[in-house]
Each structure stands twice: as structure tokens, then as C-alpha cells.
C-alpha positions, 0 to 999 in steps of 0.5 A, a space after each residue: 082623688 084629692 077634691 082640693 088639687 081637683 078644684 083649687 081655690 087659687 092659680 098662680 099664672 106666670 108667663 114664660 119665655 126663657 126663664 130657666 134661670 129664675 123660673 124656679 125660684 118663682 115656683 118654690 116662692 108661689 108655693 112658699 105664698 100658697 102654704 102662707 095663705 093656708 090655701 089650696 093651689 096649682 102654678 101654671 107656667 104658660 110657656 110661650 115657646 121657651 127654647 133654654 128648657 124653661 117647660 120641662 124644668 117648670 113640670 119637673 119643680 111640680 108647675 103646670 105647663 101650657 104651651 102657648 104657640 101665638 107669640 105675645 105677653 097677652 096672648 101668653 096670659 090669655 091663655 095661662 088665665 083662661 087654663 086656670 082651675 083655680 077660682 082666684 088667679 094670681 099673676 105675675 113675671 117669672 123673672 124674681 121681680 115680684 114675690 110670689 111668697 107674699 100673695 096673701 094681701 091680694 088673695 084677703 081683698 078677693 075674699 073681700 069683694 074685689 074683682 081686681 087687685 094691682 099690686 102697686 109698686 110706685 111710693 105713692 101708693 106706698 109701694 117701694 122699688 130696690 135699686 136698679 130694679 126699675 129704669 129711671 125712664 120708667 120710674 119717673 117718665 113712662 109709669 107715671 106718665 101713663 098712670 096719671 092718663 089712666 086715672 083721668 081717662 078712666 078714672 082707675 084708682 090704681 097708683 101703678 096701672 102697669 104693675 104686673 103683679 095682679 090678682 083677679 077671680 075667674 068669673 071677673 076673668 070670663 066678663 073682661 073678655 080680653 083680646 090683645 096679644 101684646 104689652 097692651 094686654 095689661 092696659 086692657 085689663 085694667 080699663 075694661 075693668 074700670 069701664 065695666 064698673 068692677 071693684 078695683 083694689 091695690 096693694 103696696 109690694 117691693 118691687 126687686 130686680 129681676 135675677 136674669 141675665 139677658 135683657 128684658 123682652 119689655 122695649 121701653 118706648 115700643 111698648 109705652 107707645 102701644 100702651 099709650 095709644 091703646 088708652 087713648 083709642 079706648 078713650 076717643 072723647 079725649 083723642 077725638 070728641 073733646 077736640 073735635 067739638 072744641 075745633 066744630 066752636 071755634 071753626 064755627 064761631 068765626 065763619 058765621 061771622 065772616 059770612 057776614 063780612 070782613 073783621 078789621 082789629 087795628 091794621 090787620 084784617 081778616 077776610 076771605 082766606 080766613 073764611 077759608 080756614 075757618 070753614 076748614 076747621 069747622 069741617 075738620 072738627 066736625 070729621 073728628 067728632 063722626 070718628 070719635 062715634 064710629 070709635 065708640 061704635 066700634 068699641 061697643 059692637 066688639 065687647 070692649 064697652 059694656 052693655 049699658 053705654 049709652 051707645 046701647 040707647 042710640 042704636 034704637 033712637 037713632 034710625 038711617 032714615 033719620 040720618 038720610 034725612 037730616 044729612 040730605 036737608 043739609 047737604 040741599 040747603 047747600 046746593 040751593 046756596 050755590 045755585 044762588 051763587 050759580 043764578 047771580 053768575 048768571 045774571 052776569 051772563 057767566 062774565 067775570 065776577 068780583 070775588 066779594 060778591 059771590 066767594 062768601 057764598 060758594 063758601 057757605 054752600 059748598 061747607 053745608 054741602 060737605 057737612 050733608 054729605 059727611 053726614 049721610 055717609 055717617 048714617 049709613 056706616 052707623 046704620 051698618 055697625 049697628 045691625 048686629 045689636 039691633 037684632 039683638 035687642 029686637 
């Protein structure tokens, strides 16, 4: 037995649904590129329910084959990858899109150190694109759009965060941990990698267009949505910190103040339905900021952070009891304020009331109260979420 096919220095995975027609032009091209490089090999096609004979033809041209019965792009790709025998794997479409001949670049930044290396088929990256292999809307709209999110959310080095020509090491692999089925697969990669610290390298490739007949499985907005709002879930200081506190100020700073009375500027004047509203935003931006930590907290208990956030330190700093009693000092300050209110009714012998003299009031109470509230359930969810990593780190 040959101890180089047993153990492969490289994998060249390529998901597979229905692409008899070009599926193998891409294995003779992946082999055309491992003979290049001048190293050892095996093409995997992980087929994903193929029905044109897209298996049999890639076991006939001497690929791999593993079925993949859960349908998706991720699902297709997790398994291909996690199939892999060799300890660097190259990815890429079987649709004549990328070119499998030229993988040696990617596979010399592995050698290098990288953990992760994007192809990157955007001219700002020096990369270029033939005509008509990539739709206007997703050249100059969706590609940009969302690598322009990924480089600022995550602060990911790559010119084309949805290039599907990538190469990784298996043991980079193994430490993603990825989880999604869909489009979003690729998304996932690349912030995993970036929030885990990895090294992440690109090189420029040729985008050509594809050589199938039948339209793509890619919808461009279904899928720049998913995309989209997976970057943004993996990023709730943005989607709901940031914005939750800008709210909790804002909110903040005016209802203190019309507590305190009316605000007259020029003929307008703002009172107590302002009051109201600012109190509104107060608690919405204080709501936002709560589920911008049970994100983060989630996130983390689940694997998609790593170890070393710093959700890790306030699981053994904060306690329930902590968050029961700080929430249960804010939720009594309420009641006492309304009781104070409550006592001045009384006073009047539960008779009519002026609404200037008491609305203020049942304002600030009834805000602290939802606050205290708010923040006893918090505590105990957190508290909750937090069991398993506790015992962990007991």
C-alpha cells in the first residue's frame, strides 16, 4: 500500500449537485493543480443527492465520492471537509468557476503558517472577473456590500469574504466547529476564524464563468439576506449593544430632565407625553442592550466564541444572587415611588388628581419598576445559560 495515497498531504473537496456537465473538467483541473504543486492527493466530491449521475461519473474520473443525504451548501461541505484525509484541504465549486489547476499559491501560505487562505476574486484584492461570470448585482451591490460589513464587524482582512475558493488545514478545520447547513456556511468560516484570532491570508484568482446550463442553485437575495443577517447575529454589539446604549443615553438624558419639569424652546413645549416616550426609549434601549448579552451568551455557551471572551470572566464574577439583588433594589425603589404617589391620592381621599402633580411620579416609578423587573429575569436566564460553563470551569 502506497503510504502517500494512504495519508495525502491534500484534499480538494468540491460540493456536488447536479453537475454532470462540469464536474469532470474540475477533477481533471484539480489534478492538473496537484501534479503542479508536486504533491500528493485525493479529490473528494461530496455529493449532495445528485440525480443527473453526477456520483458515478466523479468515482469513474478516480474522485472520492461521499454522499451527503441532509440537503445545503454547508451541510454539503461539512461533511466533504470533515471526510478529508488530506492535512490541507482545498475547496471550491464543481461548476468551471474557479481553477483547480492553479491551487499551489494557496497551498505555499498553508506551508507558511496560515490557517486560512480566501481566494479573492474582487480587483481590490487584485483578483479579476471575466464577463458574465459574476451578476452586476453581486459585483457591484451584494459582494462588496457584505465584505465591506465583515471587514468592520470583524475586522477580516479578505477583499472577498464570499469567495468560495478557500484552503484551510484540517486541524483549523477541527477548531471552527461549524454548524450551518446553508449559504451562510461560508459566512461562518470566515468569522469563526477571524474571532478565534487565526491567520487569514488571501490570493488574487480569475473568477471565470461557470460552464453549466441550468441556472444556479445561489438566490441572490434569499441567500445575501442569510448572509447578512448570520454576520450581524455573530455581531450583536452592532445589531444590538451599540444601539441600545446610544437609545439607554438618549432615553436617559431627557427623562431625568422632564422629571424635573417641562422644557419650553421657543413656542414648543415638551412635557409629559414626551416624558412618556422618553421613558419608552429608555427601557426599549435597556431591553436591547439585555439581548445584545443573552446573543453574546449564547454565542459562547454554544461554541461560536471562543474560550477566551471575555463572557468566560463574567460568568465567575457575575452571580444570580448579584443580579436578584441589585434588580430587586431597583424594582423596591419603584414601588416605594409609587407608594409615594399612592400616599398623595390618599391624602386627597382617592379624589380627583391633577395630572401635573402625580404623572411625573407614577412615571419614575413605574420605569424603575420595569427596569428592576427586566433585570431580575435577566439574572436568572443568565444564571441559566451559564450552568453548563460553570461546572466546567469548577
Amino acid at each position: 500500500m502506497n503510504p502517500r495515497r494512504e495519508s495525502p498531504e491534500v484534499t480538494i473537496v468540491m460540493p456536488c449537485l447536479n453537475e454532470a456537465e462540469t464536474l469532470a473538467a474540475c477533477i481533471a483541473a484539480a489534478r492538473t493543480g496537484l501534479d503542479a504543486a508536486g504533491v500528493g492527493g485525493e479529490v473528494l466530491i461530496a455529493d449532495n443527492g445528485s440525480t443527473d449521475g453526477s456520483p458515478e461519473l466523479a468515482a469513474a474520473n478516480g474522485a472520492r465520492v461521499v454522499p451527503v443525504s441532509r440537503r445545503g451548501y454547508g451541510h454539503a461541505l461539512q461533511a466533504g471537509l470533515a471526510a478529508a484525509n488530506g492535512r490541507c484541504i482545498i475547496m471550491g465549486d464543481a461548476d468551471m468557476s474557479y481553477d483547480f489547476s492553479k491551487i499551489a499559491p494557496f497551498l505555499e501560505k498553508l506551508r507558511a503558517g496560515a490557517n486560512l487562505v480566501m481566494g479573492c476574486r474582487m480587483p481590490s484584492g487584485g483578483g479579476s472577473i471575466d464577463p458574465g461570470a459574476m451578476p452586476w448585482k453581486h459585483r457591484w451591490i451584494g459582494n462588496p456590500i457584505l465584505t465591506f460589513i465583515g471587514r468592520i464587524l470583524f475586522k477580516c482582512p479578505s477583499h472577498d469574504f464570499h469567495c468560495g475558493l478557500r484552503a484551510l488545514s484540517k486541524e483549523a478545520f477541527e477548531k471552527l466547529d461549524l454548524r450551518t447547513g446553508g449559504m451562510e456556511f461560508a459566512s461562518e468560516m470566515v468569522i469563526k476564524a477571524s474571532l478565534r484570532g487565526m491567520r487569514i491570508e488571501e490570493v488574487p484568482i480569475t473568477l471565470h464563468k461557470d460552464g453549466r446550463s441550468r441556472p444556479p442553485h445561489l438566490r441572490s437575495w434569499r441567500d445575501g439576506w442569510r448572509h447578512l443577517r448570520f454576520m450581524l447575529l455573530f455581531s450583536p454589539r452592532w445589531l444590538l449593544l451599540y444601539p441600545g446604549l446610544l437609545a439607554t443615553l438618549i432615553g436617559g438624558i431627557f427623562f431625568l430632565r422632564l422629571l424635573a419639569g417641562p422644557i419650553t424652546i421657543g413656542h414648543i413645549n415638551f412635557d409629559l407625553n414626551t416624558l412618556e416616550i422618553a421613558g419608552l426609549v429608555l427601557l426599549f434601549g435597556y431591553q436591547m442592550i439585555l439581548f445584545a448579552c443573552f446573543a453574546r451568551i449564547f454565542a459562547y455557551t454554544r461554541g461560536f466564541l471562543p474560550a477566551k471572551h471575555v463572557l468566560s470572566k463574567a460568568f465567575g464574577f457575575f452571580t444570580l444572587e448579584k443580579g436578584l439583588i441589585s434588580g430587586g433594589l431597583v424594582l423596591l425603589a419603584g414601588f416605594i415611588v409609587i407608594l409615594f404617589a399612592l400616599f398623595g391620592w390618599a391624602s386627597t381621599g382617592f379624589g380627583n388628581l391633577d395630572p401635573l402633580d402625580t404623572t411625573r411620579t407614577v412615571i419614575a416609578g413605574r420605569t424603575l419598576a420595569s427596569i428592576g423587573i427586566q433585570t431580575i429575569l435577566f439574572s436568572l436566564i443568565f444564571s441559566y445559560l451559564g450552568v453548563d460553563d460553570k461546572s466546567q470551569h469548577s
